[in-house]
C-alpha positions in Angstrom: -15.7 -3.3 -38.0 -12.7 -1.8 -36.3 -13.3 1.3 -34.2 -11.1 4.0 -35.6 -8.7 6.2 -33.1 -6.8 9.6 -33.5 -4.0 9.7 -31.3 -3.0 13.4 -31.8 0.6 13.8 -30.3 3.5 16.2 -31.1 6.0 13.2 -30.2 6.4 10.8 -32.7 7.7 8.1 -30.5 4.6 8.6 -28.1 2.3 8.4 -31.4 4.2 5.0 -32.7 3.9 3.5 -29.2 0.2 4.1 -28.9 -0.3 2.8 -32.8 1.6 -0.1 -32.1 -0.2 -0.6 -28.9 -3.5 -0.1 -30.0 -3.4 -1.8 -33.4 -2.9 -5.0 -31.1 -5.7 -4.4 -30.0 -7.3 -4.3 -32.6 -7.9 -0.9 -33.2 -7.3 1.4 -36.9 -5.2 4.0 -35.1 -4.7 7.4 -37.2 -2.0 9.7 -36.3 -1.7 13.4 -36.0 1.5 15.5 -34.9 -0.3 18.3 -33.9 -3.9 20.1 -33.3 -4.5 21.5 -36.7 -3.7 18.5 -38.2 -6.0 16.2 -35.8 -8.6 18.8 -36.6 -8.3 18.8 -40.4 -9.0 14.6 -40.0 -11.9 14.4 -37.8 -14.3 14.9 -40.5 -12.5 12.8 -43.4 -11.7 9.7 -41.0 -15.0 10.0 -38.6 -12.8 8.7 -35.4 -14.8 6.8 -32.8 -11.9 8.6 -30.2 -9.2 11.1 -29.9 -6.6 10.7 -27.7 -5.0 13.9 -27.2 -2.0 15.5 -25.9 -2.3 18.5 -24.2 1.2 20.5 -25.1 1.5 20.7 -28.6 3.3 23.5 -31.2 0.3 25.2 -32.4 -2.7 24.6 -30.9 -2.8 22.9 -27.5 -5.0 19.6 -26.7 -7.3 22.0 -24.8 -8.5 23.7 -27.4 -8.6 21.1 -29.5 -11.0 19.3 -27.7 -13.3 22.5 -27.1 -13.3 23.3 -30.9 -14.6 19.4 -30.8 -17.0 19.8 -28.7 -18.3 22.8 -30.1 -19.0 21.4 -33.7 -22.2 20.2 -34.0 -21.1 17.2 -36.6 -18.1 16.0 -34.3 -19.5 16.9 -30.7 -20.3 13.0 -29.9 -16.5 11.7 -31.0 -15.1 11.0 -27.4 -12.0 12.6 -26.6 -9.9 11.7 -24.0 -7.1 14.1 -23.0 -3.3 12.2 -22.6 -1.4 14.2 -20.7 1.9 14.4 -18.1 0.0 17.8 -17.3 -2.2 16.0 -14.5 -3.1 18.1 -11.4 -6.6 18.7 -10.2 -6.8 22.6 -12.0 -5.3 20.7 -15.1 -7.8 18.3 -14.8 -10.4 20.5 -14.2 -9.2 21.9 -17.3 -9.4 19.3 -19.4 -13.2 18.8 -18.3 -14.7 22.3 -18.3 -12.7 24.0 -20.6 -11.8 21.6 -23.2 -15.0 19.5 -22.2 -13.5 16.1 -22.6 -14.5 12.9 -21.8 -11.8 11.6 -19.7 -8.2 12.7 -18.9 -5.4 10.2 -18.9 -2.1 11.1 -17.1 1.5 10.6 -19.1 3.9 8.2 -18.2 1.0 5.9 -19.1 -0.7 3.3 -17.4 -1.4 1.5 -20.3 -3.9 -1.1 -18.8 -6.0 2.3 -17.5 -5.5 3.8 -21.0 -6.9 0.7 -22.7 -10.2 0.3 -20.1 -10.5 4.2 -21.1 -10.6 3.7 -24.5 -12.7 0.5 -24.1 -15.5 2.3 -22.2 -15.7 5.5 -24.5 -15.7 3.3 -28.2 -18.4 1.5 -26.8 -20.6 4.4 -24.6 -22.0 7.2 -25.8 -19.8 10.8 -24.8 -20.6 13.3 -22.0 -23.1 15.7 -23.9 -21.7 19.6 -23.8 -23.8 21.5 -21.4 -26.6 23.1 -23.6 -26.9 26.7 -23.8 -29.9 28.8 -23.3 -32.7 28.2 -21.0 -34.7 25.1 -21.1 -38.0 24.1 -21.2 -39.9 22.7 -18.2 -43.4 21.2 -19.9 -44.3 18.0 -18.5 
């Protein structure tokens, strides 16, 4: 069975290029033009990644992937930031805030990108930190 990606970029000559790209591969590659949209599809097209950009019209990649992460159904769908927004804080960013698996920098590297994807169709996904106290029995 194919593993399933949502490539969730406002460009639509980024989003062809990583379809073309990854259908090569052998992946089914979904698009989305922006965060809302990529949102609406997680649950209908149960990704196994989302690759996303992190400027976008309405809501940015960021917040995307905290909204994720913060869903209890669609919390352990990888998601890899792709972005030319790429220094440490931005980085950082990506990891804390929008707790995502990995963060690829734009122009792409595209044997990098495909090792990325590789290792998070077929790993399990950082867990979000958990909330609350835990307990210590042993």
């Amino acid at each position: 069975m194919k593993k399933r990606i949502i490539v969730c970029d406002d460009e639509k000559d980024i989003r062809s290029l990583l379809k073309w790209f990854f259908q090569s591969k052998d992946y089914d590659v979904i698009e989305a033009e922006d965060g809302s949209q990529c949102l609406a599809m997680m649950k209908e097209e149960k990704p196994d990644l989302v690759l996303l950009d992190i400027m976008m019209p309405d809501l940015d990649g960021w917040e995307v992937s905290r909204r994720i992460k913060e869903d209890t159904s669609l919390q352990d769908v990888p998601v890899s930031m792709l972005s030319v927004r790429s220094s440490p804080e931005d980085i950082k960013r990506s990891m804390d805030y929008g707790r995502a698996d990995s963060h690829v920098e734009k122009p792409i590297d595209f044997y990098k990108l495909n090792q990325t994807v590789k290792e998070l169709t077929t790993k399990k996904p950082r867990k979000p930190a958990r909330l609350g106290p835990t307990s210590n029995n042993t």
